[in-house]
NUMAR-529605 format. One record per residue (C-alpha): x, y, z; residue in one letter. Coordinates in nm, 3 decimals, always signed. Layout:
BEGIN
<px->X	py->Y	pz->Z	kolvex->A>
...
! end
This chain:
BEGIN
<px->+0.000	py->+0.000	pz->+0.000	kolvex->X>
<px->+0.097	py->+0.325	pz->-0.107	kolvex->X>
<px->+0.055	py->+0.609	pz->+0.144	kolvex->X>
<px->+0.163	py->+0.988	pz->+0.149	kolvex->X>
<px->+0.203	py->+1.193	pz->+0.442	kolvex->X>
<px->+0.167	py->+1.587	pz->+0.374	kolvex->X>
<px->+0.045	py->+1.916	pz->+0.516	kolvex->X>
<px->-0.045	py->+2.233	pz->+0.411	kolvex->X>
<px->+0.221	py->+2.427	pz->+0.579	kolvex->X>
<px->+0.559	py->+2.327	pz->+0.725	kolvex->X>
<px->+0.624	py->+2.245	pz->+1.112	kolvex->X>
<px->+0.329	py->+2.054	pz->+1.178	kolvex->X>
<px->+0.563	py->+1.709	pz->+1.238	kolvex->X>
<px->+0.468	py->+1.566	pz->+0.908	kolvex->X>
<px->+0.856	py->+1.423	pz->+0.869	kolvex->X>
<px->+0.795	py->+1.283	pz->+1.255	kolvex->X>
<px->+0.420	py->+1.095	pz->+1.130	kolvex->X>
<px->+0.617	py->+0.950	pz->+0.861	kolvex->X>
<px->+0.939	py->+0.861	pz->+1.056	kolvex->X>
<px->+0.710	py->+0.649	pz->+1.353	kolvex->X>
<px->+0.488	py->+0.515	pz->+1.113	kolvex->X>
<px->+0.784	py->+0.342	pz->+0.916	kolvex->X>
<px->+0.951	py->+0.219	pz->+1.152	kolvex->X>
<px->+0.606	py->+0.089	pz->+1.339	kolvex->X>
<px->+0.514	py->-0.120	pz->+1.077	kolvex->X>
<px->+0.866	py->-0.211	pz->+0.986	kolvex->X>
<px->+0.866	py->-0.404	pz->+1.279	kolvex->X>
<px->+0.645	py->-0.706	pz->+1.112	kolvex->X>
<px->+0.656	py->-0.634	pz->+0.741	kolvex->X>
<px->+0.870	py->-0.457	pz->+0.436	kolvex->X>
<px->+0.863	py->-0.097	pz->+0.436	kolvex->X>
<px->+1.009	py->+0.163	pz->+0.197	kolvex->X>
<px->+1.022	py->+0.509	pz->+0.324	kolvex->X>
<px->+1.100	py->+0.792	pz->+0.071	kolvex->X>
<px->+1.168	py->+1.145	pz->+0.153	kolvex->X>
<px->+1.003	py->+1.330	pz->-0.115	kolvex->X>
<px->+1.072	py->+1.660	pz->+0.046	kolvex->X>
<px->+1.389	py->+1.672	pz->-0.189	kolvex->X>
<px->+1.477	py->+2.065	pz->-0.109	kolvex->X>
<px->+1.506	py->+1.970	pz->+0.313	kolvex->X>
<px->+1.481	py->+1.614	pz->+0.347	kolvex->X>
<px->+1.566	py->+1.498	pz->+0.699	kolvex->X>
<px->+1.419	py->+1.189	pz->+0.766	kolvex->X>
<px->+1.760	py->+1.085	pz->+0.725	kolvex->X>
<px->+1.855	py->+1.204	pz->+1.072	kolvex->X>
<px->+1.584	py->+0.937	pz->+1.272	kolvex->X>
<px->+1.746	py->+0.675	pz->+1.087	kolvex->X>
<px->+2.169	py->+0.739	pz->+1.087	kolvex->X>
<px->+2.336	py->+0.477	pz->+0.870	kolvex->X>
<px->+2.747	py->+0.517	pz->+0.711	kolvex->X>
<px->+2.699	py->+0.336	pz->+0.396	kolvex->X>
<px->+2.439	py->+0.480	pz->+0.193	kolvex->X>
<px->+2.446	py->+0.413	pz->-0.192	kolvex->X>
<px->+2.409	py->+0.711	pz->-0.371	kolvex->X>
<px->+2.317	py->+0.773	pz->-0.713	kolvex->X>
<px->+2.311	py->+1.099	pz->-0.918	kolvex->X>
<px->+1.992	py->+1.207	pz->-1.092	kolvex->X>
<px->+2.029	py->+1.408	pz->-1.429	kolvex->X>
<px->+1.866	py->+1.553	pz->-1.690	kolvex->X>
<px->+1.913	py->+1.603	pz->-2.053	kolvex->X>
<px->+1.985	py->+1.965	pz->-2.168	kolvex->X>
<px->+2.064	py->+2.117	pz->-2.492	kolvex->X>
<px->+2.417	py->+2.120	pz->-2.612	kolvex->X>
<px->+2.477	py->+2.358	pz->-2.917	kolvex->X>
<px->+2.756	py->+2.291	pz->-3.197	kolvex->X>
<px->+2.868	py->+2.660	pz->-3.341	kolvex->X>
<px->+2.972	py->+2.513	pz->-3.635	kolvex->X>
<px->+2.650	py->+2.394	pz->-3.735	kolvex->X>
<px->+2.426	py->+2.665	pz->-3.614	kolvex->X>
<px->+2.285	py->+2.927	pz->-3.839	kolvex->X>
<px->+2.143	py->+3.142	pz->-3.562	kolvex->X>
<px->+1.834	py->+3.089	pz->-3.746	kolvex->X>
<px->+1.700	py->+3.106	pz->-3.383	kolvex->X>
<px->+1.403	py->+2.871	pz->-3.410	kolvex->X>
<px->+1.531	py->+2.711	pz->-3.095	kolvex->X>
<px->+1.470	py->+3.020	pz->-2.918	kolvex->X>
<px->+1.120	py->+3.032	pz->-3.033	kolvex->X>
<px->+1.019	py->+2.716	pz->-2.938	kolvex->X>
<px->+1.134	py->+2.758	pz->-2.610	kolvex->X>
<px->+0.866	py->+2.866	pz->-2.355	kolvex->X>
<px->+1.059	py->+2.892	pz->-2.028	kolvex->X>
<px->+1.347	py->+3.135	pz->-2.191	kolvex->X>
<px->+1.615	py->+2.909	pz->-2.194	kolvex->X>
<px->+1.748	py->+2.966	pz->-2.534	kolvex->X>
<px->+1.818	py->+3.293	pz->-2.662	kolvex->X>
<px->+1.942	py->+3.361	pz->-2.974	kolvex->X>
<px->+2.229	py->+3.652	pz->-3.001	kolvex->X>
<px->+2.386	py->+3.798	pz->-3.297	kolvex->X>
<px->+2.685	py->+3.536	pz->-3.268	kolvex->X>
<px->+2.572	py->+3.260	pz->-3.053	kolvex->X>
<px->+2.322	py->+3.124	pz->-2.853	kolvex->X>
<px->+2.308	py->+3.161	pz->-2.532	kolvex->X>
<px->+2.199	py->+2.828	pz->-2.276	kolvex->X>
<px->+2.026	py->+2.915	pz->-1.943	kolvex->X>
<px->+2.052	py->+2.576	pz->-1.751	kolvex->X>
<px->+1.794	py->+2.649	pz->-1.479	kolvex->X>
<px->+1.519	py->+2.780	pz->-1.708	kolvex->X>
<px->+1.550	py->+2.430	pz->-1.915	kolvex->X>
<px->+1.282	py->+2.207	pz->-1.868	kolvex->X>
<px->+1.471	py->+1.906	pz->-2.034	kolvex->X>
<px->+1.174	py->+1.889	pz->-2.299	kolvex->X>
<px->+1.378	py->+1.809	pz->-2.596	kolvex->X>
<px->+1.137	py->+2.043	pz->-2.864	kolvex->X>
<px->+1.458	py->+2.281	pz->-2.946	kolvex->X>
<px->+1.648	py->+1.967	pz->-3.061	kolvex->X>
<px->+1.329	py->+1.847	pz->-3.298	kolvex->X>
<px->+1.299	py->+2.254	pz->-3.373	kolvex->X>
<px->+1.657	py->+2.323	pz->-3.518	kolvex->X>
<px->+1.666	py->+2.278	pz->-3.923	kolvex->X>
<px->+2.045	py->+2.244	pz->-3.911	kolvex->X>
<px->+2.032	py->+1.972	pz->-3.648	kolvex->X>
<px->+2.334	py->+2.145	pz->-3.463	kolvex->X>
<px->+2.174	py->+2.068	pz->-3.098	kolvex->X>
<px->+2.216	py->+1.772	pz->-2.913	kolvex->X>
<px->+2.136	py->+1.644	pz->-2.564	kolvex->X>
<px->+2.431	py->+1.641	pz->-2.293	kolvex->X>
<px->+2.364	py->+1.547	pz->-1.925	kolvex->X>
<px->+2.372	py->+1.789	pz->-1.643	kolvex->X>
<px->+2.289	py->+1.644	pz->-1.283	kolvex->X>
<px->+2.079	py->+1.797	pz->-1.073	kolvex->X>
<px->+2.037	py->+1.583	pz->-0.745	kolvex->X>
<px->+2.070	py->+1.239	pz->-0.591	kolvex->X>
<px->+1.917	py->+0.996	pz->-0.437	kolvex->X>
<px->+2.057	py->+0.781	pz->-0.171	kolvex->X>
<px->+1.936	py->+0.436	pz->-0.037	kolvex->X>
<px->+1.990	py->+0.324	pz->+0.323	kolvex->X>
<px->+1.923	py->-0.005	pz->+0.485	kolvex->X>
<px->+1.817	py->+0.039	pz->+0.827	kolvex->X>
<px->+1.742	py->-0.313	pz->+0.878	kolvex->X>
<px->+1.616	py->-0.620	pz->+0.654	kolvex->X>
<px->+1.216	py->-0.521	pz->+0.654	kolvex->X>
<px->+1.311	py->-0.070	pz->+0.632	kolvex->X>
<px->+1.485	py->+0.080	pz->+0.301	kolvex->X>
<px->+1.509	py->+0.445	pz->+0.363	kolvex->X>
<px->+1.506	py->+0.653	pz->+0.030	kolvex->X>
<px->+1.640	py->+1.025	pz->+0.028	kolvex->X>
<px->+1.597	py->+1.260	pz->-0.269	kolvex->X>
<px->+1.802	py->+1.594	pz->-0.263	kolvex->X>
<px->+1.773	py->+1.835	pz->-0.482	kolvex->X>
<px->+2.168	py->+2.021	pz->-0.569	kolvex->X>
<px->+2.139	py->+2.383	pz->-0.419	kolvex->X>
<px->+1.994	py->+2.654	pz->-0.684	kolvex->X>
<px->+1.811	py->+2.407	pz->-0.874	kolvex->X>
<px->+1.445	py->+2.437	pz->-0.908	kolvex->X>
<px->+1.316	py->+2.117	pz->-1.112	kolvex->X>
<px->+1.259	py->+1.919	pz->-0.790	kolvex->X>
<px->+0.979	py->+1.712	pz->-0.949	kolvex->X>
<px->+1.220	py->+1.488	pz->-1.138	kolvex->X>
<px->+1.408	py->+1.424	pz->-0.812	kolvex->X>
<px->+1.098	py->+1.315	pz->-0.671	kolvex->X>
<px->+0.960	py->+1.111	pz->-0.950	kolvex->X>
<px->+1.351	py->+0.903	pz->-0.921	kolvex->X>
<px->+1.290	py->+0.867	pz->-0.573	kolvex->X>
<px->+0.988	py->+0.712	pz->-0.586	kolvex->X>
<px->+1.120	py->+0.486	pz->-0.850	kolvex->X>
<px->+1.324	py->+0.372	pz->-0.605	kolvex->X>
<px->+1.090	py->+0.210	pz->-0.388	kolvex->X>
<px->+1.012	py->-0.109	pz->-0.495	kolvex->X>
<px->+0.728	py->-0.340	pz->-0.443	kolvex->X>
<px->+0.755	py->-0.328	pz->-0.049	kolvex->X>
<px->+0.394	py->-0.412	pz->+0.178	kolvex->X>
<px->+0.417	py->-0.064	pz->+0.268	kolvex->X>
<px->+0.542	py->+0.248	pz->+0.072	kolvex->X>
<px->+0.539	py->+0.576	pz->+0.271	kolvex->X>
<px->+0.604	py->+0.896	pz->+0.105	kolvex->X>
<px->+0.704	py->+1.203	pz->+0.284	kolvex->X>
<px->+0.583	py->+1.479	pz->+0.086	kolvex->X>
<px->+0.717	py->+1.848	pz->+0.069	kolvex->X>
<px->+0.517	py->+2.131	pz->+0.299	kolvex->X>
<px->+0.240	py->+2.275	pz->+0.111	kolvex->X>
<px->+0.054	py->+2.264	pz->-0.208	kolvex->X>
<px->+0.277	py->+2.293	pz->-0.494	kolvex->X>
<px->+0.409	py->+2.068	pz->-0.737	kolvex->X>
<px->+0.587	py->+1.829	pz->-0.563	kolvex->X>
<px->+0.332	py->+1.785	pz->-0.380	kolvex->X>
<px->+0.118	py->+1.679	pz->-0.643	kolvex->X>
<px->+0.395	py->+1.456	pz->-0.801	kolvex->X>
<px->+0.435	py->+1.298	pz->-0.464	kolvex->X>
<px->+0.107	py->+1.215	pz->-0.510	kolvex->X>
<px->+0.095	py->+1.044	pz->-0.792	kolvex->X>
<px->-0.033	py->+0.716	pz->-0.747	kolvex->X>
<px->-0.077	py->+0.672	pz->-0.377	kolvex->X>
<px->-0.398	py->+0.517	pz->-0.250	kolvex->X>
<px->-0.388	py->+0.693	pz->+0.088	kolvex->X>
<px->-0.320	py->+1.053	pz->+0.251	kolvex->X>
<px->-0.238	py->+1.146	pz->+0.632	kolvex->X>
<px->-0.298	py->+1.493	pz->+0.672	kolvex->X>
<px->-0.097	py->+1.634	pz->+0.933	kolvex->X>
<px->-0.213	py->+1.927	pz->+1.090	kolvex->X>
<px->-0.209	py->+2.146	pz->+1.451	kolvex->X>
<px->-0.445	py->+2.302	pz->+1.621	kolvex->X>
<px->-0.431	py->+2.681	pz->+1.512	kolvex->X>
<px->-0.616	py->+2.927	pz->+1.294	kolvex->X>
<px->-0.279	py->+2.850	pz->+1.043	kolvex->X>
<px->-0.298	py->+2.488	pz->+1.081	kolvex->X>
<px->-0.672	py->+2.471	pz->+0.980	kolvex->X>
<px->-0.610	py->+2.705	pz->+0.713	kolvex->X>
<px->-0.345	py->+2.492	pz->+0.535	kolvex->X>
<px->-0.541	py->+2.160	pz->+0.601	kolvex->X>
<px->-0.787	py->+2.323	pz->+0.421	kolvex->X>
<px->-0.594	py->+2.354	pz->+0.115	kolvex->X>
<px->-0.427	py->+2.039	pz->+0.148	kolvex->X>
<px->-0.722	py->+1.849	pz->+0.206	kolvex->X>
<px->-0.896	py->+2.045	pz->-0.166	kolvex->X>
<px->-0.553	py->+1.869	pz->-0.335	kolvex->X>
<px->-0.635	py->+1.564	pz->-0.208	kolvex->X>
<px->-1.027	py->+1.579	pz->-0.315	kolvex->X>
<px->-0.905	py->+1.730	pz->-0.671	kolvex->X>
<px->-0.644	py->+1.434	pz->-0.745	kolvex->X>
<px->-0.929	py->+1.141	pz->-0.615	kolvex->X>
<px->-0.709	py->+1.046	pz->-0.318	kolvex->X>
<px->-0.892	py->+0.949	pz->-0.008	kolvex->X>
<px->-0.744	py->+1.073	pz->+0.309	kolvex->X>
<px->-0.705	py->+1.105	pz->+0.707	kolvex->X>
<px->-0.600	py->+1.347	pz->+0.987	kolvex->X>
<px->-0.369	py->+1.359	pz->+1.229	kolvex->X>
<px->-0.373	py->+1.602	pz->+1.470	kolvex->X>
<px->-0.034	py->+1.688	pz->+1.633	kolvex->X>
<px->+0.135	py->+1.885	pz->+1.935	kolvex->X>
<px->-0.267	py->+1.890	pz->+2.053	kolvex->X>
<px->-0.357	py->+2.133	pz->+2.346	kolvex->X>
<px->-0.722	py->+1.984	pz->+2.371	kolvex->X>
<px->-0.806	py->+2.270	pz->+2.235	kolvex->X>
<px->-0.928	py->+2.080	pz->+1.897	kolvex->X>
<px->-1.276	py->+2.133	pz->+1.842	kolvex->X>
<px->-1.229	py->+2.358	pz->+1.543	kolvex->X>
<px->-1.012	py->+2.103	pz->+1.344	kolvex->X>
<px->-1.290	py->+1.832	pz->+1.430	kolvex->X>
<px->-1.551	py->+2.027	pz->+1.354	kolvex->X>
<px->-1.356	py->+2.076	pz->+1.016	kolvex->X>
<px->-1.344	py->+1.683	pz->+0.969	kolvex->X>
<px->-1.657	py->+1.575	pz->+1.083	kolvex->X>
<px->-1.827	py->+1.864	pz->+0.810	kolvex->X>
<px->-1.588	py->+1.711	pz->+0.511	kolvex->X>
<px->-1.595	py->+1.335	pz->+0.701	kolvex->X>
<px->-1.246	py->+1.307	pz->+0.706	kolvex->X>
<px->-1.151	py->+1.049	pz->+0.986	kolvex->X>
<px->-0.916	py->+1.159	pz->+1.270	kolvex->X>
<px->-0.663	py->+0.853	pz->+1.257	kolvex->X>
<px->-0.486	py->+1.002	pz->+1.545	kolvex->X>
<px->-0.410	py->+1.308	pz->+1.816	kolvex->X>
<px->-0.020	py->+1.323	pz->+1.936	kolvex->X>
<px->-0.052	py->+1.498	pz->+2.276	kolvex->X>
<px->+0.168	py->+1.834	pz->+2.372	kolvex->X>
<px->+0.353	py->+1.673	pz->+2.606	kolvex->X>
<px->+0.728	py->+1.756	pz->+2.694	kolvex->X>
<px->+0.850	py->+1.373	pz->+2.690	kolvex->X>
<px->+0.764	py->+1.333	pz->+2.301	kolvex->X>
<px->+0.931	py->+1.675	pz->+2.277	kolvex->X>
<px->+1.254	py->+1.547	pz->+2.444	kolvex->X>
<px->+1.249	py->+1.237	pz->+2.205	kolvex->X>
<px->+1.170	py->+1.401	pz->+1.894	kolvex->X>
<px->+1.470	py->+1.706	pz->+1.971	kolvex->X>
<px->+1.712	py->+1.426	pz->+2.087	kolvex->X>
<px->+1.657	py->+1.301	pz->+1.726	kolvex->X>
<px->+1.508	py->+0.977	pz->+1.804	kolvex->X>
<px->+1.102	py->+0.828	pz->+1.752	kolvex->X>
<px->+0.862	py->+0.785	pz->+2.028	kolvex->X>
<px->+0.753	py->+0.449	pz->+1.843	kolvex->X>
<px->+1.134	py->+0.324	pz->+1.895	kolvex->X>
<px->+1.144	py->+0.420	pz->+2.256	kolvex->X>
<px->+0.783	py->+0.359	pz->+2.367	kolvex->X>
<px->+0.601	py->+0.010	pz->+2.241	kolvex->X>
<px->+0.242	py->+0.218	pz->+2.333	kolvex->X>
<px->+0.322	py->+0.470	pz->+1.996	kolvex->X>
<px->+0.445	py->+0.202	pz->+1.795	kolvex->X>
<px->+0.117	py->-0.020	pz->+1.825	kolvex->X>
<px->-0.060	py->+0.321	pz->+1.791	kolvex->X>
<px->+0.124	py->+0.401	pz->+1.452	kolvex->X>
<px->+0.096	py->+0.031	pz->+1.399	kolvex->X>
<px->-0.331	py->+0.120	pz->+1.442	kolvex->X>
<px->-0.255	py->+0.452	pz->+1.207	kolvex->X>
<px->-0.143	py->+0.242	pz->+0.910	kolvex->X>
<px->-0.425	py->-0.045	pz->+0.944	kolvex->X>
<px->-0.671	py->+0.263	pz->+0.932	kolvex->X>
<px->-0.551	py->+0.391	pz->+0.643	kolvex->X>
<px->-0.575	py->+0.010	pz->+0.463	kolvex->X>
<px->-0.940	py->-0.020	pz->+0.578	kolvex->X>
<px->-1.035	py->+0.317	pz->+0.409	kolvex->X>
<px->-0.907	py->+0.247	pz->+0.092	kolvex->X>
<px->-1.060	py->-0.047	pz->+0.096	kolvex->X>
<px->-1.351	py->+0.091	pz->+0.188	kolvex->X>
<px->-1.296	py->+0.374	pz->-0.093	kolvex->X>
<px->-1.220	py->+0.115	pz->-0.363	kolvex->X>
! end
């Protein structure tokens, strides 16, 4: 089963949800974890591990022979993003504003562009033990197309019981591409006027792409009657509510999971990830 865990705004402990849950259900079958949050991915830092295999993830740009252009410029004026622009003696290649479409090569008449690669990430692949592969996608500093990180991420996963995917904060694009082909959601959300606002939008992406989904609440003062309200009006089911409490503060800032060091939040995240089969099912 395929699930994503996202929010509509950053800090609500999304990478924590996705961490515990795991590693919970890691404990009796094959899980693959990927960090789709490929411009701060951190889940890295739950699970510490020296040998990683990493692999570079490229994309193929346009590579322009002088000899053979004419400076016709058709390549320029194919381009919608700006990346080609033809001067009066050259043409002139901006790498960021490629999209790696290819349409300049098929647009030249002289045939004097070809493709080159130009990396722009990685993804790495840890082993944390024989039922948990943890899968990393970073995006290289300055670079903007994270989508194709994500999309080699989640390549990596595999056929595992259980595929969770950590999705970036918000609503963007990555989001959506982390999306792509999951059967479940857990929304993660807080109880504040910012929190509800986000889960809002979050929870529209969710409706618009046919994905059902879940809430949990997290860092809960008992003051949550406007996020259930919320939930019971759309009938969004409340998987879970992760206390304020100091202890699963002290856990979480010494870097380690409450499901590793307390067998009561591993059966509960154990419980999280059941829930979330049973409502697909239910959904199918």
């Amino acid at each position: 089963m395929n699930i994503a865990v996202a929010s509509g705004k950053g800090g609500t402990g999304k990478s924590m949800v996705a961490a515990n849950l795991a590693f919970s259900l890691s404990v009796a079958e094959s899980v693959a974890l990927v960090d789709c949050d490929v411009e701060e991915p951190n889940l890295h830092l739950f699970f510490p591990e020296d040998q990683p295999e990493v692999s570079p993830v490229s994309i193929l740009v346009p590579d322009v022979d002088p000899d053979r252009c004419t400076l016709c410029g058709e390549c320029a004026r194919f381009c919608a993003f700006g990346a080609l622009v033809a001067a009066r003696d050259r043409v002139l290649f901006f790498p960021l504003h490629c999209h790696s479409c290819g349409g300049c090569m098929v647009a030249c008449p002289a045939g004097a562009i070809r493709e080159t690669l130009r990396q722009i990430g990685t993804v790495t692949e840890r082993s944390i033990s024989p039922n948990l592969l943890l899968v990393t996608g970073t995006l290289n500093e300055g670079e903007v197309l994270g989508v194709k990180v994500i999309r080699e991420a989640k390549g990596r996963a595999g056929a595992e019981r259980w595929v969770i995917f950590d999705a970036s904060p918000g609503t963007s694009c990555p989001v959506v591409e982390t999306l792509e082909g999951v059967d479940f959601c857990i929304l993660v959300t807080e109880s504040t006027p910012f929190g509800l606002h986000d889960l809002a939008l979050a929870y529209d992406v969710t409706l618009q792409k046919g994905i059902p989904s879940g809430v949990v609440v997290n860092r809960s003062d008992g003051k949550d009657e406007v996020v259930h309200r919320f939930c019971n009006e759309n009938n969004i089911p409340v998987l879970a509510v992760i206390p304020f409490e100091r202890k699963i503060a002290e856990i979480q800032g010494s870097g380690d999971l409450i499901a590793r060091r307390d067998p009561a939040w591993k059966d509960r995240f154990c419980a999280i990830g059941r829930a979330c089969r049973s409502l697909m099912e239910e959904g199918a």
